[in-house]
C-alpha positions as CSV (number, residue, x, y, z in Angstrom):
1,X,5.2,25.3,35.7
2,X,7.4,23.0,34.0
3,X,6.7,19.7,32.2
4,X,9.8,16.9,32.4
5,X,9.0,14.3,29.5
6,X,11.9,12.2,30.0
7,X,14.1,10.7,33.1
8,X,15.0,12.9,36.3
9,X,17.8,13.0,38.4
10,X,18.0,11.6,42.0
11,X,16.5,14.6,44.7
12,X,14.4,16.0,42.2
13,X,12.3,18.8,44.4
14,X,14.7,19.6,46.6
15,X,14.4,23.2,47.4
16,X,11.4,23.5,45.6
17,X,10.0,26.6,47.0
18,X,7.0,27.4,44.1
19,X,5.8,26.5,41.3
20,X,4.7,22.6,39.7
21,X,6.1,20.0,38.4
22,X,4.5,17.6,36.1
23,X,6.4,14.3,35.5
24,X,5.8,11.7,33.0
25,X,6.5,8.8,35.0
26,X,6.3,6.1,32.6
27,X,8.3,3.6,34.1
28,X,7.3,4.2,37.6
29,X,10.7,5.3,38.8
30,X,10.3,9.0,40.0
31,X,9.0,8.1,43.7
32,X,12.5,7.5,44.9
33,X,14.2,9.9,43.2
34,X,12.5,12.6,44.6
35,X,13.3,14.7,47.8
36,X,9.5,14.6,49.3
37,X,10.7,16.8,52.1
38,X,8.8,20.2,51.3
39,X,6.8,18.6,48.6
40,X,3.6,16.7,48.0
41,X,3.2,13.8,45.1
42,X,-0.4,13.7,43.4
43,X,-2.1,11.6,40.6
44,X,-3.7,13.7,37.7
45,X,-7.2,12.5,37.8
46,X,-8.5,12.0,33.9
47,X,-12.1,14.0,33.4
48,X,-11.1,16.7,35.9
49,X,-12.6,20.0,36.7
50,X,-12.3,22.1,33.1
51,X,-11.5,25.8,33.4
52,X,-15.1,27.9,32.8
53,X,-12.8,30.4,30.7
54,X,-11.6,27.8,27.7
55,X,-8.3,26.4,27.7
56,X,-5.5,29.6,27.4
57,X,-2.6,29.4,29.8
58,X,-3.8,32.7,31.3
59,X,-7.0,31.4,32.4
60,X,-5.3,27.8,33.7
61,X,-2.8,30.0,35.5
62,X,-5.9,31.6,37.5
63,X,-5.9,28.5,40.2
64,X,-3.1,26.1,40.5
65,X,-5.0,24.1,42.6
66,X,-6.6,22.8,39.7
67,X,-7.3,22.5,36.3
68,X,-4.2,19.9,35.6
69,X,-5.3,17.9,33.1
70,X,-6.4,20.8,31.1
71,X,-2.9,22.7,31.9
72,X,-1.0,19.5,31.2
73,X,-2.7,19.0,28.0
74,X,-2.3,22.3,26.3
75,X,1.3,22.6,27.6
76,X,2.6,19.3,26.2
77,X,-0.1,20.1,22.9
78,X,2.3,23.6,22.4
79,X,5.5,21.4,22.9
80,X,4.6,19.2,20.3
81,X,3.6,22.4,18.1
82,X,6.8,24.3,18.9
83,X,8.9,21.4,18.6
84,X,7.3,18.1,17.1
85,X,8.4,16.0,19.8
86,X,8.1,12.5,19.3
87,X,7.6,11.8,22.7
88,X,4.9,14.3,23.0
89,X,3.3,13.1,19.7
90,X,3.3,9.5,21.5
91,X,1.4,10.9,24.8
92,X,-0.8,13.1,23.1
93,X,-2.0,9.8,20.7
94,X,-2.8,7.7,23.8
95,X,-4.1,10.5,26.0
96,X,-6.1,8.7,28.3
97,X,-3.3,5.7,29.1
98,X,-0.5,8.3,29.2
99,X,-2.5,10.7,31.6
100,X,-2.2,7.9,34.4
101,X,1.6,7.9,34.2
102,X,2.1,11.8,34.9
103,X,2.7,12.9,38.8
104,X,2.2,16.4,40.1
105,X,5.1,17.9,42.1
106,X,3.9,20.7,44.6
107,X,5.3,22.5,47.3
108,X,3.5,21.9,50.2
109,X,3.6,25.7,51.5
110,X,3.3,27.0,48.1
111,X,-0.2,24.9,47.7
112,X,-0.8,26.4,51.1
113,X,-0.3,30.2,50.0
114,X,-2.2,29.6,47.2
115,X,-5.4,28.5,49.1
116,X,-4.6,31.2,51.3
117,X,-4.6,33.9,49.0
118,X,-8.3,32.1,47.2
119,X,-10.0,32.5,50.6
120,X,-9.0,35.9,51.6
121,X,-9.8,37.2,48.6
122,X,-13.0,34.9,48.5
123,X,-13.3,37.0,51.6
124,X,-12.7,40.4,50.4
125,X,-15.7,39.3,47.4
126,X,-18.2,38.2,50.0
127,X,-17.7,41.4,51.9
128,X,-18.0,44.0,49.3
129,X,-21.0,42.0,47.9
130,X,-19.4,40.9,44.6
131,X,-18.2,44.9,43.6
């Protein structure tokens, strides 16, 4: 998981195989400058699904499929902790503005290994009754 604060290059995502990219897209530039080949763009909807098991990076980790908002905000909260970014003290103040302007970067066959992996072991739950 990375989180890009500032500008990007021109075919960002190309040969993205894993893993997400969260992109503060404050001037609304990134669309072009990304290879959307192998990758899917997404908004990060504000009020999103929280994580039942509190807000540590192990528990957010458990289902990349979800939980942005909550990753997003803990990751740039620890940046700004670690580091007292400016920039990070400026989208953490105006949460709910700034939250609009972030794009999630996600391979297309990683998203689909993921939910591949939920439902078989879904699966594997279901069959041994919960055990």
């Amino acid at each position: 998981t990375i989180v890009i604060l500032g500008k990007t290059g021109r075919n960002f995502a190309a040969g993205m195989s894993g893993g997400i990219a969260y992109i503060y897209d404050q001037d609304n530039q990134f669309n072009p400058l990304c290879n959307k080949a192998i990758v899917d763009l997404e908004k990060i909807e504000a009020g999103g699904e929280q994580h039942p098991q509190g807000n540590s990076l192990e528990a957010l980790k458990s289902d990349m499929t979800k939980y942005d908002e909550q990753r997003l905000k803990l990751i740039i909260s620890r940046h700004l902790q670690y580091t007292n970014s400016n920039v990070a003290k400026k989208i953490l103040a105006n949460w709910d503005k700034s939250l609009s302007k972030f794009i999630k970067v996600m391979p297309v066959d990683y998203r689909r290994a993921l939910l591949e992996k939920q439902a078989k072991e879904a699966q594997q739950t279901a069959s041994t009754g919960g055990q």
